[in-house]
OpenMM code with the backbone's topology and positions (N, CA, C; nanometers):
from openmm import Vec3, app, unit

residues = "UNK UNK UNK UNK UNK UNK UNK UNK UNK UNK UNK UNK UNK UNK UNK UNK UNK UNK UNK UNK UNK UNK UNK UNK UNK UNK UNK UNK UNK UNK UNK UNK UNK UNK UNK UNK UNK UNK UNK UNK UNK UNK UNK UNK UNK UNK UNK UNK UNK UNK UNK UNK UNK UNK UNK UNK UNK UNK UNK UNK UNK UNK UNK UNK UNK UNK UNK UNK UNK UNK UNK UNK UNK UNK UNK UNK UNK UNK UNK UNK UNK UNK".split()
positions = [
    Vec3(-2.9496, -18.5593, 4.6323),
    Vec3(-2.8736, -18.5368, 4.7541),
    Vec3(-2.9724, -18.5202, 4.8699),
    Vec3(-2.9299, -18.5932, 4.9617),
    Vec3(-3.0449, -18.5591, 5.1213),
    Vec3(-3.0642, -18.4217, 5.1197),
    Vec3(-3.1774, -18.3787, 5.2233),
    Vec3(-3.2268, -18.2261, 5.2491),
    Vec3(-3.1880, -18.2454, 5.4153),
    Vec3(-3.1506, -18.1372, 5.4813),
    Vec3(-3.1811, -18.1707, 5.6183),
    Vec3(-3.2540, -18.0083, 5.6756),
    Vec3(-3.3145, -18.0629, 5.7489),
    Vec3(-3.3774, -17.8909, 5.8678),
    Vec3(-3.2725, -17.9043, 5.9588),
    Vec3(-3.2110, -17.7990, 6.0205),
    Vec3(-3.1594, -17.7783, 6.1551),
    Vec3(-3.2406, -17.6921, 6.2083),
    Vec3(-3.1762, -17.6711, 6.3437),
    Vec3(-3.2771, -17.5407, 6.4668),
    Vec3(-3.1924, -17.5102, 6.5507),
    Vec3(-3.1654, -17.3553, 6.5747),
    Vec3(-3.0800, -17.3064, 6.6062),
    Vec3(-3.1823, -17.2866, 6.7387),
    Vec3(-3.1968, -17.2979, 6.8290),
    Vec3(-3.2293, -17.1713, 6.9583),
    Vec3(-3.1840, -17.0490, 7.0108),
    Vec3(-3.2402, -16.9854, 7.0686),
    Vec3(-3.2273, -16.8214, 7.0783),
    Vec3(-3.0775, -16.7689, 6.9489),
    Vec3(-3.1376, -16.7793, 6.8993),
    Vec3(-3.0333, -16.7085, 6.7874),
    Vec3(-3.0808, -16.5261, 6.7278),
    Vec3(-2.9837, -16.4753, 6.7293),
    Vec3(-2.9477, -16.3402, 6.7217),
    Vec3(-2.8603, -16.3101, 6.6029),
    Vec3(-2.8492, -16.3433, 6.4999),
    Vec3(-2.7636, -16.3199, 6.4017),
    Vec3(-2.7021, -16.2090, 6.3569),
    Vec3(-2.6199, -16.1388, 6.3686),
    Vec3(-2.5147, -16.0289, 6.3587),
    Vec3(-2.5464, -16.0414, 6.2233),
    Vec3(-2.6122, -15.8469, 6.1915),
    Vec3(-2.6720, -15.8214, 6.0543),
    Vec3(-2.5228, -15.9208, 5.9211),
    Vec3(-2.3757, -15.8985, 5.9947),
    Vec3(-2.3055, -15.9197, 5.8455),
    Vec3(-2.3224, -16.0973, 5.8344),
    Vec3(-2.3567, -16.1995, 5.9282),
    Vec3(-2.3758, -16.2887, 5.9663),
    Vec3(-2.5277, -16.3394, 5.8288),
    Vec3(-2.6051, -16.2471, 5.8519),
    Vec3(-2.7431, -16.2383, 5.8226),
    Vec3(-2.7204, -16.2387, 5.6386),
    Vec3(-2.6356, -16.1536, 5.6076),
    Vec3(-2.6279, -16.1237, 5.4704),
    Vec3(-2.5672, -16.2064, 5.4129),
    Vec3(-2.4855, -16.2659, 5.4572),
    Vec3(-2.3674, -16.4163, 5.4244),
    Vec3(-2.4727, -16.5278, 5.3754),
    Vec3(-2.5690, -16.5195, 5.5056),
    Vec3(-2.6637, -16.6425, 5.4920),
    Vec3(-2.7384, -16.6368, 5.3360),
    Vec3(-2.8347, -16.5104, 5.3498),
    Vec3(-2.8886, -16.4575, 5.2178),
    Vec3(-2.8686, -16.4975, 5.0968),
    Vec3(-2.7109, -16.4387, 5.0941),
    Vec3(-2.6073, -16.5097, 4.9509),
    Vec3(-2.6234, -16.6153, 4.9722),
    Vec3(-2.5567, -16.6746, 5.0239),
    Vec3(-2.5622, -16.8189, 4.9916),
    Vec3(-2.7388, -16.8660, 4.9928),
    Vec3(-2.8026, -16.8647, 5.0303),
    Vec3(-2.9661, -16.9343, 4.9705),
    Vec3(-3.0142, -16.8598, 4.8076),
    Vec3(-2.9551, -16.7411, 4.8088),
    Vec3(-2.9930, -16.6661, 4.6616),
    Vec3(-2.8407, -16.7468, 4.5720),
    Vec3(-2.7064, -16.8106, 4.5893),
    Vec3(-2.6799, -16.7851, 4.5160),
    Vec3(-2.6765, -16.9939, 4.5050),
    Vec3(-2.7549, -17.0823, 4.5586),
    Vec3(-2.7334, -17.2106, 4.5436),
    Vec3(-2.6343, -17.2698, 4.4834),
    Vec3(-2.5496, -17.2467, 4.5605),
    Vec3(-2.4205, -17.3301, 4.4803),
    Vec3(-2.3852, -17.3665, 4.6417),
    Vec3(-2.2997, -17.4969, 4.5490),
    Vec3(-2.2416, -17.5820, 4.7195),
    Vec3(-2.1100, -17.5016, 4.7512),
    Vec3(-2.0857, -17.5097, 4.9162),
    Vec3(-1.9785, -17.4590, 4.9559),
    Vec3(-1.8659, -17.6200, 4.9060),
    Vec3(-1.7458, -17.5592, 5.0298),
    Vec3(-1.6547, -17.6792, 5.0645),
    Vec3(-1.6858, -17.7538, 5.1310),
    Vec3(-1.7888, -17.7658, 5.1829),
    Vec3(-1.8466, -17.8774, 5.2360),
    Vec3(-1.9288, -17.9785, 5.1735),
    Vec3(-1.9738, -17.9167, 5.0433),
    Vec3(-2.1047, -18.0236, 4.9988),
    Vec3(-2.2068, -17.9512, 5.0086),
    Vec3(-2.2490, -17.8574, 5.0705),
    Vec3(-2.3618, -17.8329, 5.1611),
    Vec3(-2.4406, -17.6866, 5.0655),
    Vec3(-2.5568, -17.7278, 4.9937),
    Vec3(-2.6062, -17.6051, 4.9382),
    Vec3(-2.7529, -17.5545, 5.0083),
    Vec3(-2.7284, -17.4223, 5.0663),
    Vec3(-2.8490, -17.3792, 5.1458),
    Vec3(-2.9664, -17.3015, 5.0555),
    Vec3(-3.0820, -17.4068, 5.0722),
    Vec3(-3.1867, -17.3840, 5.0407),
    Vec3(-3.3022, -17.2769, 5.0768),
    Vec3(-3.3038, -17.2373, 5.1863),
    Vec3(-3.3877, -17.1295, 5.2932),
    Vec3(-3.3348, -17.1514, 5.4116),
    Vec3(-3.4028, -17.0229, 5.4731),
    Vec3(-3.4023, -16.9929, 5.6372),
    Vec3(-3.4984, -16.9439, 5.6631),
    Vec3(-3.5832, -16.9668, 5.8127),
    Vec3(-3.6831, -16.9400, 5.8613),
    Vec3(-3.6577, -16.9059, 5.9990),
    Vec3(-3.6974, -16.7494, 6.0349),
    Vec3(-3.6669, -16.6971, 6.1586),
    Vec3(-3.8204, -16.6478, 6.2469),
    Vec3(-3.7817, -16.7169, 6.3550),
    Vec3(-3.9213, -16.7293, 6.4327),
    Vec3(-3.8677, -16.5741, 6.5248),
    Vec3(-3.9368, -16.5822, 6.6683),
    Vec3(-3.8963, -16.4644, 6.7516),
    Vec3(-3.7521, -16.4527, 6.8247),
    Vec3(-3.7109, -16.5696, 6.8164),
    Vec3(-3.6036, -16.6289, 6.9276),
    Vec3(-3.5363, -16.7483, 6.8259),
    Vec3(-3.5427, -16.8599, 6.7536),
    Vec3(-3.5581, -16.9126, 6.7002),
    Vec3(-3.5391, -16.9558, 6.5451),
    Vec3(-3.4136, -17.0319, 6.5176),
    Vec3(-3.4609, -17.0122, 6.3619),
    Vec3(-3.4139, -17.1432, 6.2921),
    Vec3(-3.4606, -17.1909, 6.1720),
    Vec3(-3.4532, -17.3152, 6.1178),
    Vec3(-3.3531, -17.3141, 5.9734),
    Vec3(-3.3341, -17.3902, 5.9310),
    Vec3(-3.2242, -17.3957, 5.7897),
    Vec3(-3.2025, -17.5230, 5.7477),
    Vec3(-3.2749, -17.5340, 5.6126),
    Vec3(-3.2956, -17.6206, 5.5116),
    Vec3(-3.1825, -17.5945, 5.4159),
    Vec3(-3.1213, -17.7320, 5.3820),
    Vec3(-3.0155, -17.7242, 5.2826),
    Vec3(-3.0027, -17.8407, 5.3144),
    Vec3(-2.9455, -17.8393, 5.1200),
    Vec3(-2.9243, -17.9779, 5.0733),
    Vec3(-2.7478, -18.0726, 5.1122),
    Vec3(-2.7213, -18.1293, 5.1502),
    Vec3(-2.5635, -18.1726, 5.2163),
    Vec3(-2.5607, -18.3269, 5.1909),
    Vec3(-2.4316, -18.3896, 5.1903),
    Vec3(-2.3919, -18.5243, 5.2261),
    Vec3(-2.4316, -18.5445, 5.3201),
    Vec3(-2.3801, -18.5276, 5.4061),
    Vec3(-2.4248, -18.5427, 5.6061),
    Vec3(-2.4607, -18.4433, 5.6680),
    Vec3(-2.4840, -18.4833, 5.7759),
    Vec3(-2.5461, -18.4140, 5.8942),
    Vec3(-2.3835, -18.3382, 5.8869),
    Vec3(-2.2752, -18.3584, 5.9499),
    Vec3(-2.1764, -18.3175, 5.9692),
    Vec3(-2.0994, -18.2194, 5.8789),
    Vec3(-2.1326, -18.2591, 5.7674),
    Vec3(-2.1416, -18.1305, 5.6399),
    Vec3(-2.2090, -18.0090, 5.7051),
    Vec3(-2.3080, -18.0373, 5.7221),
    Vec3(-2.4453, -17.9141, 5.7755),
    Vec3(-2.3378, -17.8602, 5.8733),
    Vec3(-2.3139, -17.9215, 5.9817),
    Vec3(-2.2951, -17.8405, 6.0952),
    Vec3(-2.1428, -17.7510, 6.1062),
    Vec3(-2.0432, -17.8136, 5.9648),
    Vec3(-1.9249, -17.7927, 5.9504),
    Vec3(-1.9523, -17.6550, 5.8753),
    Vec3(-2.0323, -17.6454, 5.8071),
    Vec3(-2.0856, -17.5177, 5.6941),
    Vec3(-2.1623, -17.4256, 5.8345),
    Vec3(-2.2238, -17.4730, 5.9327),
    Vec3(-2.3123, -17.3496, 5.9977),
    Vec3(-2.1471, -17.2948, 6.0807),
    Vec3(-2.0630, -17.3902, 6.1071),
    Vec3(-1.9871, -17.3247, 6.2165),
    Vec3(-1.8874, -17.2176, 6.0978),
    Vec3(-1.8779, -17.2360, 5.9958),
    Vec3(-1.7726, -17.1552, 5.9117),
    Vec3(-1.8087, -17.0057, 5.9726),
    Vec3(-1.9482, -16.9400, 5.9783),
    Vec3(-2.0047, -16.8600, 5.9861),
    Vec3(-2.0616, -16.8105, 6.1342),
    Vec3(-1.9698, -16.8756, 6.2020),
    Vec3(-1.9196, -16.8776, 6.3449),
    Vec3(-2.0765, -16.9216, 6.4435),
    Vec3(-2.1477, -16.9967, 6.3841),
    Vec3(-2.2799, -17.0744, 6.4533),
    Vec3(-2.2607, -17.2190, 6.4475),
    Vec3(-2.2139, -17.2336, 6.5983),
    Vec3(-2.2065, -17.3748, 6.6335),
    Vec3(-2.3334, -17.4292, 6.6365),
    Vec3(-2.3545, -17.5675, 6.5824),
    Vec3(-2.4671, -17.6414, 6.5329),
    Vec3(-2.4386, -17.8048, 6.5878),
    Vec3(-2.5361, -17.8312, 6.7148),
    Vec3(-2.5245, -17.9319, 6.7137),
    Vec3(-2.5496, -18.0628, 6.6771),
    Vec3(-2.4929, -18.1694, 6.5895),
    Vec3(-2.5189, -18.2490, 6.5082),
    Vec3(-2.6561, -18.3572, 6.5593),
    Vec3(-2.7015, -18.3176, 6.6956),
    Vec3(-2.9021, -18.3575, 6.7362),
    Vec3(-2.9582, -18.2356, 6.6841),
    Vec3(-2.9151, -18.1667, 6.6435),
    Vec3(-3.0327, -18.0188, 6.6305),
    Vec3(-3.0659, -18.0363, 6.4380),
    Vec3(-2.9724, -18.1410, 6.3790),
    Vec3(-2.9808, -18.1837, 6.2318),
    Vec3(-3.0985, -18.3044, 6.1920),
    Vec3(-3.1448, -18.2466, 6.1026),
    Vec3(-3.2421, -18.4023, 6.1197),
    Vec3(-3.2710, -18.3916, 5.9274),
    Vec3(-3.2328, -18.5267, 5.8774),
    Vec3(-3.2447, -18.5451, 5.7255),
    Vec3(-3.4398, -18.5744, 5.7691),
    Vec3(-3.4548, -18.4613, 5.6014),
    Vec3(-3.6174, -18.4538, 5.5570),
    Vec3(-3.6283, -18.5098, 5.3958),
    Vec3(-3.7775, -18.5398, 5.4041),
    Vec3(-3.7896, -18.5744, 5.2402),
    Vec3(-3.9048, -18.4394, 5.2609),
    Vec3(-3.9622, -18.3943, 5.0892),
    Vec3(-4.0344, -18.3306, 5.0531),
    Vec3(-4.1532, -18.4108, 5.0540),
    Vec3(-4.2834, -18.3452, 5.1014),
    Vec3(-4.4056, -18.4277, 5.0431),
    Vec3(-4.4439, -18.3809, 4.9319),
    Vec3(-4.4478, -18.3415, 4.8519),
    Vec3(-4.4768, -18.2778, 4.7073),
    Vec3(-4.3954, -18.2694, 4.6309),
] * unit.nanometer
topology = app.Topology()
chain = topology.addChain("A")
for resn in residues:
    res = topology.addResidue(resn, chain)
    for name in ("N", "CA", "C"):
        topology.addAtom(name, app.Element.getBySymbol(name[0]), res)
């Protein structure tokens, strides 16, 4: 299944927001979307999210469940180098 990174800008995640995310990367299983989240990476302002999905539109349908609108340029399909 594709991998994609997204990038959220100035993001602030509301701690129950934060713990939702958690589960789901600890518990890898796909939602209703397709979409199984692999990690998250939080910069100062800033934060990124790797997970595996059908589409881009999967991705962004799974970030908004969790009330973070994601715009489908901020998605970009990755391969692994290793």
């Amino acid at each position: 299944m594709p991998k994609y990174l997204d990038h959220h800008a100035a993001v602030n995640l509301p701690p129950a927001v934060a713990q939702q995310v958690v589960a789901a990367i600890k518990a890898k299983t796909k939602d209703k979307h397709g979409v199984v989240h692999l990690n998250a990476f939080m910069g100062k302002s800033d934060a990124w999210c790797l997970s595996e999905a059908p589409n881009a539109d999967a991705v962004c349908k799974a970030h908004e469940e969790v009330g973070l609108k994601l715009d489908k340029g901020n998605v970009v399909e990755v391969q692994s180098m290793v």
